[in-house]
N, C-alpha and C positions, 0 to 999 in steps of 0.2 A: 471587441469587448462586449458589447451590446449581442453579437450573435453568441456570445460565451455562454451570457444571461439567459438568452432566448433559451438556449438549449440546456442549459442547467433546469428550470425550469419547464420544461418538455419533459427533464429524466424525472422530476420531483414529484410531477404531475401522473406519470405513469408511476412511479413506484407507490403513490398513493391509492392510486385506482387498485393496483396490484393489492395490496394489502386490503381494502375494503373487500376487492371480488373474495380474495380467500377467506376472511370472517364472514363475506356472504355464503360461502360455500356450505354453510348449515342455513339455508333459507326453510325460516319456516312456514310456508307460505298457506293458504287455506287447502290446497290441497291436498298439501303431506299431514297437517292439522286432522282435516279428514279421516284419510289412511290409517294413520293411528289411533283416531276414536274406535273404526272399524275393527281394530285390530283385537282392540281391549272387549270391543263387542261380540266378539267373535264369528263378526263379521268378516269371514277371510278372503274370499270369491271378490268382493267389493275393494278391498284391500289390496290384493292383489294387480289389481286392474290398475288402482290408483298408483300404487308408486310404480308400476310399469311405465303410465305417463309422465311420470314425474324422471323417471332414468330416460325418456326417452326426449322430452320436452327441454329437462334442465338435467344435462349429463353433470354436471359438476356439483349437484346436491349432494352434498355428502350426509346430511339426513336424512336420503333415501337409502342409504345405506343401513342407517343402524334403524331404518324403517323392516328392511330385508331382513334384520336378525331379531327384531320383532314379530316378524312374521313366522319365521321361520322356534320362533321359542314358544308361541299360543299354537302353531299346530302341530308341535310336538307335545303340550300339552293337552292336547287334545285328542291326538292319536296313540299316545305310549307306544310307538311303532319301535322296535330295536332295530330292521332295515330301516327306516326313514333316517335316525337316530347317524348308524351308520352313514348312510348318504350325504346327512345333510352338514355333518361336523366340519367336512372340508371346507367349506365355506368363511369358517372363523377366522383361519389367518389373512386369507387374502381380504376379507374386511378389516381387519387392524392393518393390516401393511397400508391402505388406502387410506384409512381414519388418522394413522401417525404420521404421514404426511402433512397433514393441515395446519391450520396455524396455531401455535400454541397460546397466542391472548387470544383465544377465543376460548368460553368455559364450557361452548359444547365439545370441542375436540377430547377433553381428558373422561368427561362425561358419557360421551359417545364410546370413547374408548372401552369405559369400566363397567356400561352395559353390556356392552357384547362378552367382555370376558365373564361377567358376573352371569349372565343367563347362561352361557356354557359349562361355567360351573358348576349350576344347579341341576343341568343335563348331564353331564358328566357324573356327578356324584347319583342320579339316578339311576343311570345305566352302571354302576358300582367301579367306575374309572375314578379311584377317589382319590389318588395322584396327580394326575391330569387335572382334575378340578380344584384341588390344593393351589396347584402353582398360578391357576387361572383367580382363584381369589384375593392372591396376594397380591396378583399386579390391578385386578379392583381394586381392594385398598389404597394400594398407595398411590394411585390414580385419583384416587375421591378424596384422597386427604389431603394432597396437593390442589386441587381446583378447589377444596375449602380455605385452603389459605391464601389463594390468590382472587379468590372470586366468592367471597362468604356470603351476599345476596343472591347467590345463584340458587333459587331453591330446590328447581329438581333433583340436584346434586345429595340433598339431605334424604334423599327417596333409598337410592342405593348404599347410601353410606350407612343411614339406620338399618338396615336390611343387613347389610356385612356383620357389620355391632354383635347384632342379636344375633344370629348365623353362630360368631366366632365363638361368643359367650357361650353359646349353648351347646356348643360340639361335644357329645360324650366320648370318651377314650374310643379309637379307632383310629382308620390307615389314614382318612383324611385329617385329623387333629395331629396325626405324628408329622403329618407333610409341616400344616403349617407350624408347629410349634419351631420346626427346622429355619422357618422365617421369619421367628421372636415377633409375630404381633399375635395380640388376643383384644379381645372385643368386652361390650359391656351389654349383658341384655337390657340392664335397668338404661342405662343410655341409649343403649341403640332404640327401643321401644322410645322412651322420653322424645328420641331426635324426632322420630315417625309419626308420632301424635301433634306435634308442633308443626312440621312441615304438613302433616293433612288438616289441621285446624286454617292455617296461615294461606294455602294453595287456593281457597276459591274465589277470593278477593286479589290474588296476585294477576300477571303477564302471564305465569305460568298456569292458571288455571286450567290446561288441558290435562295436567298430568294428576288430577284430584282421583280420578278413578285408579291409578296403578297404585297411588299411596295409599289407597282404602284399601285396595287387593291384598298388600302386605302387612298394611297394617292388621286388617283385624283378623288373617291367618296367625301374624306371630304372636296374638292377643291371646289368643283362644288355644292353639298349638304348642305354645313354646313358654308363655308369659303363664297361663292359666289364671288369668285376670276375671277375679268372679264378674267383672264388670264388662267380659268379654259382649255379652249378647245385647244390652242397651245401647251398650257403645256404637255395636255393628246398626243397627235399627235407626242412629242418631246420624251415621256415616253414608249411610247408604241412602239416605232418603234424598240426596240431591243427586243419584245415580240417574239417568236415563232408564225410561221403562223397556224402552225398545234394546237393550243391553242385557244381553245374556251371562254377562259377568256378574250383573249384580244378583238374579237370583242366584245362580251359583253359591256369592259370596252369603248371601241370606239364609239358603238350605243346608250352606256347609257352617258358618256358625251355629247354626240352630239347632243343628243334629250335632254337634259336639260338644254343648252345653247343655241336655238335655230339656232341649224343647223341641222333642221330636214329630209331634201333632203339629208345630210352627211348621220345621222344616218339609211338612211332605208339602202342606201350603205352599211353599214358597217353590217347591220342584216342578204342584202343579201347572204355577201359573208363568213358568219360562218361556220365552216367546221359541215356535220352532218355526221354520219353513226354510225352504232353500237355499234365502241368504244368511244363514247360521251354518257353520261348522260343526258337524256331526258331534256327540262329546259321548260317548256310551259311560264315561264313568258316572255320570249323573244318574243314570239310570241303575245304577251300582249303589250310590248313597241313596236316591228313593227306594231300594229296597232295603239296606239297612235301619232307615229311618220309620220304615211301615212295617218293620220285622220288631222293631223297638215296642210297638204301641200291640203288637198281637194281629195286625192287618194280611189276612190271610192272601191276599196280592202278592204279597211279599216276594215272592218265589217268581211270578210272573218278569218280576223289574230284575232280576239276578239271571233267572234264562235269557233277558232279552239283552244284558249285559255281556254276558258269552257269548250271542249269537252274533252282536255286532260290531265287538272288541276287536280291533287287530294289534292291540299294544301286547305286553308283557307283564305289566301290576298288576295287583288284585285279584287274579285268577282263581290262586290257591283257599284264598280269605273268603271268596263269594261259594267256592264249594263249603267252604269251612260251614258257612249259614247254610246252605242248601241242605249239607249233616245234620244241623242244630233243628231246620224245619223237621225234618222226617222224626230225630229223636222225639221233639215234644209233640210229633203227630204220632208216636209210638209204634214209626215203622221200623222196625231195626234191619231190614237188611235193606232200606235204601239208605238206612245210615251207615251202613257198613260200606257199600256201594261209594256212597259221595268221600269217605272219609281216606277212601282209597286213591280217588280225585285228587284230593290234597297233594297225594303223595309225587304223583303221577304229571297232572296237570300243572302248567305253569313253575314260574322262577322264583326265585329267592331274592331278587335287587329290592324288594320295598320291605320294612318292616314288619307290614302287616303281612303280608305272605312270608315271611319268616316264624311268626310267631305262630301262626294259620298252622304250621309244620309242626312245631314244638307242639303246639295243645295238642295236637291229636295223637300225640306219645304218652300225654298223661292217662291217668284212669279215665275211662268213661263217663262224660259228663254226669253227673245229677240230674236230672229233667227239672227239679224242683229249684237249686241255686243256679241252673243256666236261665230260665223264665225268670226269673227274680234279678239275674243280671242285665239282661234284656231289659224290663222296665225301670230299672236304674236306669240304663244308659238311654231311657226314652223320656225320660222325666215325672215316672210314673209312679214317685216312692214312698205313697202312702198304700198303693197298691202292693209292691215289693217288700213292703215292713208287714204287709197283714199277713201276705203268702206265706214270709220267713219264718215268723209268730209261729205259724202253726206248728211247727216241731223245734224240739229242743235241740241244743248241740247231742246230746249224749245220744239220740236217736241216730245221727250218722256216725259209719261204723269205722271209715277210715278217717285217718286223720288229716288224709289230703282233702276230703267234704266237710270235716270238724272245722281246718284253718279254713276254709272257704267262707262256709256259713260266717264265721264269728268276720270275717271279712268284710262280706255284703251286707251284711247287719250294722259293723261301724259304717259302711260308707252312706248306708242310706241316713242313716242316725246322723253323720254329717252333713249331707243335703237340708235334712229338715231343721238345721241347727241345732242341735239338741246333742252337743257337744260334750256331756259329760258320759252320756249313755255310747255316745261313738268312740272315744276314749277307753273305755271299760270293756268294749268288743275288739277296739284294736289293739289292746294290751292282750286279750285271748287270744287274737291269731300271731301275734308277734311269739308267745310264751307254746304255742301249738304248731306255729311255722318254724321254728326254729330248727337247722339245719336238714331242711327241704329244698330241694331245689326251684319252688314252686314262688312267685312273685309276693302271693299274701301276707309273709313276716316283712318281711323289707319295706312296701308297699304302705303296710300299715304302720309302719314305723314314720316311713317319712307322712304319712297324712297325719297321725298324731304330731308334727313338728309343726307341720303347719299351723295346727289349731292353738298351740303353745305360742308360734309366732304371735299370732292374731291377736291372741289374748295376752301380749308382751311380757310372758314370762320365759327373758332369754335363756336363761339356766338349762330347763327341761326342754324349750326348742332347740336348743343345743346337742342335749342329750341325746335324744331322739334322732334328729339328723346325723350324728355319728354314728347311732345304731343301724341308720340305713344302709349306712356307707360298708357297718363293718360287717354287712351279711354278705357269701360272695359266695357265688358258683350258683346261680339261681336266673330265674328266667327274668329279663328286663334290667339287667345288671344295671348296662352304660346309662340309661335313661333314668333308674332310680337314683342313682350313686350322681348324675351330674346335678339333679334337682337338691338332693339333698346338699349340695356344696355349691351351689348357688344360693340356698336358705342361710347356709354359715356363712356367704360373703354379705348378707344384706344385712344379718346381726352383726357382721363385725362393722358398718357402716357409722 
């Protein structure tokens, strides 16, 4: 009997050990802590090395694994490679085969899980496999919604799940929205954003405080990108300042908010001063936004950072969109057959997976820019709009002779006039291109429709924000469709609140 016990006891003792080694089997130890600062720093060479030792020291970390698909999602983000892209995709399942193994009371197993599917998705849907990244979202989801209800102080969980949120909420009509609709979930941006801002408030004071930089990553992209949160750009400046200097992430994060809120003079600041040397990860698209961002202000460089773009790009995006500027340069330099030259480029060079080399395509089917409303667009979008109002001033609509320059102007006129708040006079010119765009195929009437909603929002008169956002909706066959049409009906779900 006594040896019954012994050996009962013997099995109880190993089945417990069993169970600890397996919830150890996500050890996060300062190493792999390490690897992953590296990773966000883009620091990859560093990275690399470290979870090598870490697969080779502790083969049973299974955090080196979804280390591996972190590695492998920042240098794809860094290289837009379509062979890489190619290459590296095979990798995904035999990490989830590995990851779903693990023990399920652990909260990094479904975590771990819904990373890997969740970065692939967002690779997927770049390389325009937006099926493949449909089905990859959904088993995120419901990966993070179950480690939310089994492990609801698990913070970093709130990282990817807000990220889905806002993701699902914001999908304008397309082949990935038709996937997931097929698997009855939809998202909430006003939540998904809430969940993001609470878990990046909450993370630097937590266990998990390693992960405060990936949540500012997404947070103030979807702030600024997807939310259009006038409060995008303090926010970022509030988030970022407990970022590491030595961290190439953050100026990133700082020169791509800055240039997308028009503070474009911020943003060249903040490109200049990105740390580079050897242990940085090459990123040419930076050198892509520094020339947008110094093309914004009149910065005759401009052109310098967009060849040096092409010369050391090996990805696929932005190709099209950086000739698009290299047209725009010669136009307002008044050369026209290098404009003719680049606008050919367009046509010619590079793919269609990113939006903006989609659109990059369409403009240059339109009439022939204005040199006068493309400068004037330009320092719009640099934050330059007392400059852009004086330029505009100087001619009347009736001086331009088509109406595709008439809806323009009265376009760039409201928008600057809403920059400067001065919201009645923005109003009064977006009422002209709405009443002047009207069935054109050109973004201005719709455009202006939903930014007259907004300012209706704002000013809480549901009625006419109403109004207007249905106008947006019900313009169709015109450039920006899915992206106008989804914002607008994201306005009618916050009035219907």
């Amino acid at each position: 009997m006594k040896q019954y016990i012994h050996l009962l006891l013997v099995f109880l003792l190993i089945q417990l050990i069993s169970v600890n080694n397996t919830y150890a089997n996500f050890d996060v130890n300062a190493n792999c802590t390490q690897a992953y600062k590296n990773i966000l720093s883009f620091k990859l060479k560093a990275a690399r090395q470290q979870i090598d030792h870490e697969k080779a020291v502790h083969p049973q970390n299974s955090f080196a694994i979804m280390l591996d698909n972190y590695y492998d999602y920042f240098w794809m983000l860094s290289t837009e490679s379509k062979a890489e892209y190619d290459r590296l995709k095979a990798n995904k399942s035999d990490r989830l085969d590995k990851l779903d193994d693990e023990d399920k009371n652990s909260p990094w197993r479904n975590f771990a899980l819904a990373q890997v599917n969740l970065q692939w998705a967002l690779l997927h849907s770049r390389f325009g496999d937006n099926t493949t990244a449909g089905f990859a979202i959904n088993r995120a989801y419901r990966l993070l919604q179950d480690n939310q209800k089994k492990f609801p102080a698990f913070l970093p969980n709130d990282i990817p799940l807000g990220v889905v949120n806002v993701a699902l909420g914001a999908l304008p009509d397309g082949a990935l929205k038709s996937v997931l609709n097929v698997f009855g979930i939809k998202g909430s941006i006003v939540g998904g954003i809430n969940m993001l801002q609470t878990v990046t408030a909450h993370l630097p004071a937590s266990k998990y405080a390693m992960f405060y930089d990936e949540a500012v990553f997404y947070t103030t992209y979807l702030q600024t990108d997807v939310v259009d949160d006038p409060q995008a750009y303090p926010k970022m400046l509030q988030y970022t300042g407990r970022i590491d200097s030595s961290s190439l992430l953050k100026y990133y994060i700082q020169g791509y908010v800055a240039l997308r809120t028009g503070h474009s003079t911020e943003a060249i600041r903040y490109f200049d001063k990105r740390p580079e040397g050897d242990e940085y990860q090459p990123y040419p698209y930076l050198d892509y936004l520094t020339g947008m961002a110094r093309m914004n202000v009149s910065d005759e460089t401009a052109i310098n950072y967009f060849n040096k773009f092409l010369q050391t790009n090996k990805g696929v995006n932005f190709i099209k969109d950086t000739y698009l500027r290299l047209a725009w340069d010669a136009l307002l330099d008044g050369n026209t057959k290098r404009y003719t030259a680049f606008t050919q480029f367009v046509k010619t060079k590079g793919y269609t997976y990113n939006d903006k080399d989609k659109r990059a395509l369409t403009e240059i089917a339109d009439p022939q820019y204005n040199p006068t409303l493309l400068r004037a667009r330009l320092w719009f979008d640099g934050g330059l709009y007392n400059k852009a109002l004086t330029l505009l001033k100087q001619k009347e609509a009736d001086s331009y002779s088509s109406a595709h320059d008439k809806a323009e102007y009265y376009y760039r006129l409201g928008r600057v006039y809403d920059a400067l708040q001065k919201d009645s006079d923005a109003l009064s010119n977006y009422q002209q291109a709405i009443t002047v765009g009207k069935g054109m195929a050109y973004y201005f009437g719709p455009m202006s429709a939903l930014k007259s909603g907004n300012i209706y929002e704002q000013r809480q008169d549901k009625s006419k924000a109403i109004n207007y956002y249905n106008m947006a909706i019900g313009f169709k066959n015109h450039q920006q469709e899915s992206s106008i049409e989804q914002k607008a009906k994201e306005g009618l779900k916050r009035l219907k609140q």
